[in-house]
N, C-alpha and C positions, 0 to 999 in steps of 0.2 A: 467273407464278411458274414457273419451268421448273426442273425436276429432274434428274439423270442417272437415266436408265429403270433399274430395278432387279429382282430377283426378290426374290419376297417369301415364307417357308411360310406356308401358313395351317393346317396342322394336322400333327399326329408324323405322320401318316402318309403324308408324302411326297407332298401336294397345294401346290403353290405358285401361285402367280399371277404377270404379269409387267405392272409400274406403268411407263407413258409418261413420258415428259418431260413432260407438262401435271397429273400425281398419278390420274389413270385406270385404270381397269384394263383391259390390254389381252385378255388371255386366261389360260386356267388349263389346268392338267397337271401332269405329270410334272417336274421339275428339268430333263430332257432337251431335250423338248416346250418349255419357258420358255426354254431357251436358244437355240432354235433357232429363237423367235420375236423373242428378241432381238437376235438376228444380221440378221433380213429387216429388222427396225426402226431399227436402223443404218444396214444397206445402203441404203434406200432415204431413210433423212434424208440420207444425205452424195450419193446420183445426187441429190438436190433441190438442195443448194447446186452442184453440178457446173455446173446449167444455165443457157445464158444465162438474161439478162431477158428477158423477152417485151416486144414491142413497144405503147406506151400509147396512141400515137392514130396508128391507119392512115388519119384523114382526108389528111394530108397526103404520102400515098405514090396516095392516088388523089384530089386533088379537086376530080374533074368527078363523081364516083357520090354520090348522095344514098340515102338509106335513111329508111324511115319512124319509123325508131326510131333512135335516135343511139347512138351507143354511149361 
């Protein structure tokens, strides 16, 4: 279930919190502080779609090398 990350109050006096996309809580502060953690929370979900795919089986970029463990 994914949500848009959102700030949330948790009391008048200007304590909020800020909820991930999965309904989490990520951290608490200020309004400021919540925004400014939601801006890192942004930035860094959209460099994640930025980046290629990682490569799934490098047996076949090397296979003469054996490994005790497969991967």
């Amino acid at each position: 279930m994914l949500i848009d990350p959102a700030i949330i109050p948790l009391n008048g006096d200007g304590l909020f919190a800020l909820r991930d996309d999965r309904g989490q809580m990520v951290g608490t502060g200020s309004r400021e502080v919540c925004e400014v953690l939601l801006h890192v929370l942004k930035s860094c979900k959209s460099a994640k779609e930025e980046l290629p795919p990682a490569p799934l089986n490098l047996r076949r970029e090397h296979p003469n090398i054996r490994a005790a463990i497969s991967i």
